[in-house]
N, C-alpha and C positions, 0 to 999 in steps of 0.2 A: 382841604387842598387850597392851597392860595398860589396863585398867579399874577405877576406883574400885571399892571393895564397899561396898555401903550395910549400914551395920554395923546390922542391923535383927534382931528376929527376927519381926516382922509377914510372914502369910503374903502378902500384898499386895503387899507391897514387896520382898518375895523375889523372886515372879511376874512384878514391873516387871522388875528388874533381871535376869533371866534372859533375859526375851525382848529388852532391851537389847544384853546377851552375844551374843544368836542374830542380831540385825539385825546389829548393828555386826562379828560374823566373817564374814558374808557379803559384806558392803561393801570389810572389809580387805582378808580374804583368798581370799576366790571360793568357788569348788566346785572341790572336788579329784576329778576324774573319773575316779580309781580306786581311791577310796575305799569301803567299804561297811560301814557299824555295824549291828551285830547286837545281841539283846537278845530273853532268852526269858522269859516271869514275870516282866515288870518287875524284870529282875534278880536274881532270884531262882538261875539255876542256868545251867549249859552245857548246854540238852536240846534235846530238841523236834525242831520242823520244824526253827529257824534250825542249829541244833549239825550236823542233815543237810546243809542247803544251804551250810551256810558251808564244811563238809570237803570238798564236793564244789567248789564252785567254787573252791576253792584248790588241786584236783588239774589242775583244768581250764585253772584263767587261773594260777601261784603270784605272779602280779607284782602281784597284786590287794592293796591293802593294807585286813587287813580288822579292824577293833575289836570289840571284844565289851564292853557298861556291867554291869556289876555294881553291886548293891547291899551295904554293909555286909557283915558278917561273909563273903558267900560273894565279896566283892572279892578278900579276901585266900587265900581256900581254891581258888577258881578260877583265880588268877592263878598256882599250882601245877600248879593239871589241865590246863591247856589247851593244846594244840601252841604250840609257838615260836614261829611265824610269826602268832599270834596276840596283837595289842594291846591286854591290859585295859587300861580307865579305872575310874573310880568314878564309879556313877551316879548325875545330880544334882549331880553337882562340877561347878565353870566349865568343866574341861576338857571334859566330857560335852559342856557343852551347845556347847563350840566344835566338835568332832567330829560332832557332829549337824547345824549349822549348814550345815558344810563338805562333807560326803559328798553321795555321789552318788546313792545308793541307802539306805533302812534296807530293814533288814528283821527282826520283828517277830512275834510271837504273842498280845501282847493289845494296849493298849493306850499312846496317844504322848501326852505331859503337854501340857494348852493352849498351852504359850509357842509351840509345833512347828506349830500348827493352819494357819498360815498360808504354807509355805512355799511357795517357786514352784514351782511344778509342769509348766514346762519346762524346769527346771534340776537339780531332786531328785524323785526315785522311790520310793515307799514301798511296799514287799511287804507284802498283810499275811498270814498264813497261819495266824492263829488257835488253837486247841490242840482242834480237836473242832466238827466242822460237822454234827453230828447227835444233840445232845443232847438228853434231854427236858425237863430243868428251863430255863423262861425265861431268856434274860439282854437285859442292856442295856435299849434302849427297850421292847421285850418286856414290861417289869416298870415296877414302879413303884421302882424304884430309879432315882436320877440318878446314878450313879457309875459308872465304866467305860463312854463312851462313845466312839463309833468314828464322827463325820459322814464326807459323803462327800469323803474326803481322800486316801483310796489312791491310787495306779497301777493296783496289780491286786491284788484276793485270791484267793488258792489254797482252791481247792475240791475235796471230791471226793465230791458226790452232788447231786442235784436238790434234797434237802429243803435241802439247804445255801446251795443258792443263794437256795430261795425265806428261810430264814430270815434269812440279810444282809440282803436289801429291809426286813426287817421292824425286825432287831433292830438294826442298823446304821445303817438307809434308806441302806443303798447302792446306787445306780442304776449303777456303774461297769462295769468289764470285770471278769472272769474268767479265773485261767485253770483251769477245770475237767477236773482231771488228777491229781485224786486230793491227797493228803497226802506229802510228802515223807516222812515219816518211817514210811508203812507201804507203801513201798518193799520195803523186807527185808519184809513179811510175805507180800504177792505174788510175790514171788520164792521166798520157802521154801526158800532154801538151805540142804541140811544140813552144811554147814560153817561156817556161821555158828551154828546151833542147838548145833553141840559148843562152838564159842569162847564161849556164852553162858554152858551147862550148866558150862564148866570155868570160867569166871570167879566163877560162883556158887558152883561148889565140888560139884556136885550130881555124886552117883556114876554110873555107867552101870546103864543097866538100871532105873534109880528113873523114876517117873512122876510129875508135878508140875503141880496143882492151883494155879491162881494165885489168891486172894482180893482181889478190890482193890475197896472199898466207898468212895465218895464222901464228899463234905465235907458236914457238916450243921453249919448256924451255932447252932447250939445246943447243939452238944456240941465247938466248934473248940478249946477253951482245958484240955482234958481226956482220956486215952484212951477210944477211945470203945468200946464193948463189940459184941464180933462179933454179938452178938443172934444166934447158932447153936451148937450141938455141932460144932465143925470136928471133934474127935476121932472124932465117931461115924459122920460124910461122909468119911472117912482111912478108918473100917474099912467100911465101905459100899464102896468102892470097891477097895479091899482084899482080897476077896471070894473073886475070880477065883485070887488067890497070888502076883499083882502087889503093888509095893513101890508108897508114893505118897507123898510130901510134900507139905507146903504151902506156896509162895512167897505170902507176904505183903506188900499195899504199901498203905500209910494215904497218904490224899488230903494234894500237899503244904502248904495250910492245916491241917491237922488235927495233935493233938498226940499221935497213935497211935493204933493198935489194942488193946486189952485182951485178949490171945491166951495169959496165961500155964499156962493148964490143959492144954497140948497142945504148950510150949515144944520139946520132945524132937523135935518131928515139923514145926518148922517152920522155914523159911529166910527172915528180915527181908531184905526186898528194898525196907522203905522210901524207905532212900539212894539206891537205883539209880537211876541220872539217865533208863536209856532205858526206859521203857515199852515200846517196840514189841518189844524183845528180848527183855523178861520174856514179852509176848504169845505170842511165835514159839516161846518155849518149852516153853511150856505146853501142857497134855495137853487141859487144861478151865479154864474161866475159870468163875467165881464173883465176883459184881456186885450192885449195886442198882439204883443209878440214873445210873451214870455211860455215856456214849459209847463208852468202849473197849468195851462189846460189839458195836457196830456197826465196830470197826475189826477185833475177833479174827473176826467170819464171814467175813471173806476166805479163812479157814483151814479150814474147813469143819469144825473142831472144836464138840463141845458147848459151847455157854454158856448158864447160868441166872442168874437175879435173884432175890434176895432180898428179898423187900419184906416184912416183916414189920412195918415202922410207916408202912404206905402211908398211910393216913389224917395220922397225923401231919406227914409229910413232904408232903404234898400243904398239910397247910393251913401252911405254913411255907414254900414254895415251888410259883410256878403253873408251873405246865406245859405245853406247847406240843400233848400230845396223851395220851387216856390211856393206859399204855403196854398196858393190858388189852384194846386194838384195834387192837395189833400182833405178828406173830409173835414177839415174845419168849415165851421159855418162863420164868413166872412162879410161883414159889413165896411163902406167906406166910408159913409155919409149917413146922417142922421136917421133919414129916411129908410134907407136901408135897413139899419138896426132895427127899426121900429115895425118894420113887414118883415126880417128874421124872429124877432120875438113873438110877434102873431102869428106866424108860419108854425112854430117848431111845437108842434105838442109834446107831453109827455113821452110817446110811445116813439114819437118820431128821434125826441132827445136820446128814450135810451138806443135805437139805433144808430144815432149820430155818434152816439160812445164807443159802441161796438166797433163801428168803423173803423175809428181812432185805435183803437186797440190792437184792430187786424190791420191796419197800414201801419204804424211802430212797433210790431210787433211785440206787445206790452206784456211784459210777466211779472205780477205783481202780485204774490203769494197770501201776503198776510204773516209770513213767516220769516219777514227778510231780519229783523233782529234779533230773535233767536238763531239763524244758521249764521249770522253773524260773531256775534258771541261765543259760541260754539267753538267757532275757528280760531276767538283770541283765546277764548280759554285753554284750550290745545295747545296754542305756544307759551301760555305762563307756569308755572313753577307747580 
């Protein structure tokens, strides 16, 4: 099918001509009912929820033909990583937008560009399965930001707690279905298999017998364009923990906006786990998690291990970002100051951690199966051919 390009670079007439692209492939060429494009970070990488459900439904259906849209530089980097049976495009190319057009199913972690808003929705299925449905900082309508919005356009988003759901109605206004079944991609962390925990540890490179501290501090838009500074002694929380005659490392991973962590004082004793596409494996691997203000603490207490926060620029960060609840009226164990940290870590035993999990569990009311990508699956496989 060929289509003029309106040789423009007005973003207006981009926008015409795209959603042009999307009516007139549906007209052409139909829906391809075993089709299913994927797309994690708006292209951004191979992770996530979608990277779990798309490996799994290709173990389950392999006839399923499934695209993955890349953006820019990681088009060409991912279109190396990716299994074979995997079709990149580039996302935002005509080809994209005919592949979106056409499929049967998306499926998805944040958000789908206007031209998509409209499509039929007894013919196309949209998963959405988001990156973290228990966060504290605002998003979406939530805030007063207009940008990344989600109306109600789904089929189904993937859930795995109460607070989740009620914050879709809120942050989303989605009235639709569910399916509340937990998170495809902390799967592996309910499961706890210790053979996936060696396949992690050996990919990392991490010795036997070493224990390993993950640090993973959120995005702050105020410090995106710059490494951002641990704002702690990691070295002196390595010999703190150290203590006992146990070996510890620190996996490090800076939020994927963010232009790093400032960690060079302590280089010797640390593993850049930046690049690492899965998050949930760094989790699974981990002895203890070390956070501020991001959700993967609410994803590592399924583990029943320690997690603490670091909030030493709460004030700051709060007036910089609203927030859904103060997190000092939830069972997090909360540090401001060094000190602090250093008597939460002494404090929290095992037995006390995995209470401290529990907690977390029963205040977000966390439902986290072990089964969410298979009932996921399940569901696309239902609407393809």
């Amino acid at each position: 099918m060929k289509l003029p390009r309106i040789l423009s670079n007005n973003p207006k007439l981009q926008s015409l001509e795209n959603r042009v692209i999307v009516k007139a492939s549906r007209l052409v060429k139909g829906i391809d009912t075993n089709k299913v494009v994927f797309e994690s970070f708006r292209g951004r990488s191979y992770s996530d929820n979608p990277r779990v459900i798309s490996e799994r439904l290709h173990a389950l259906r392999p006839e399923t033909d499934i695209v993955w849209l890349f953006k820019g530089d990681a088009f060409h980097e991912m279109r190396r990583a990716v299994p074979d049976y995997v079709r990149c495009v580039n996302r935002r190319s005509r080809k994209s937008w005919i592949e979106l057009a056409t499929a049967r199913v998306w499926v998805d972690n944040f958000t789908k560009d206007p031209e998509l808003r409209d499509f039929p929705k007894d013919k196309q299925f949209y998963v959405q399965t988001w990156h973290g449905d228990r966060p504290i900082k605002k998003i979406c309508y939530d805030t007063a930001d207009v940008g990344y919005r989600l109306e109600e356009e789904c089929s189904r988003v993937v859930t795995g707690s109460d607070f989740g759901m009620r914050m879709y109605r809120t942050a989303f206004r989605y009235n639709g279905e569910y399916l509340n079944v937990g998170a495809p991609r902390n799967d592996i962390l309910v499961k706890n298999d210790p053979a996936d925990a060696r396949r992690v540890r050996e990919k990392l490179g991490v010795p036997d017998g070493v224990k390993l501290l993950l640090y993973a501090p959120t995005y702050r838009e105020d410090t995106a364009v710059i490494p951002r500074a641990s704002r702690m002694d990691l070295g002196r929380v390595l010999s703190l923990l150290e203590r006992g005659g146990e070996r510890w490392l620190c996996l490090y991973r800076a939020h994927y906006l963010s232009e790093g962590i400032e960690v060079e004082a302590v280089r010797d004793r640390l593993v850049d786990a930046t690049r690492y596409e899965d998050m949930s494996e760094l989790l699974l691997v981990a002895d203890m998690l070390l956070t501020d203000y991001s959700s993967c603490a609410t994803d590592y207490c399924v583990l029943d291990k320690p997690v603490f926060m670091y909030m030493a620029d709460f004030d700051h960060y709060l007036s910089t970002r609203p927030c859904y609840y103060d997190p000092h009226d939830t069972p997090l164990l909360i540090a401001h100051d060094q000190a602090e940290l250093e008597r939460l870590i002494l404090d929290t035993s095992p037995a006390a951690a995995r209470e401290n999990c529990r907690a977390l569990r029963e205040w977000y009311g966390i439902n986290e199966t072990g089964r969410a990508t298979d009932e996921v699956c399940a569901y696309i496989i239902d609407k393809l051919k």
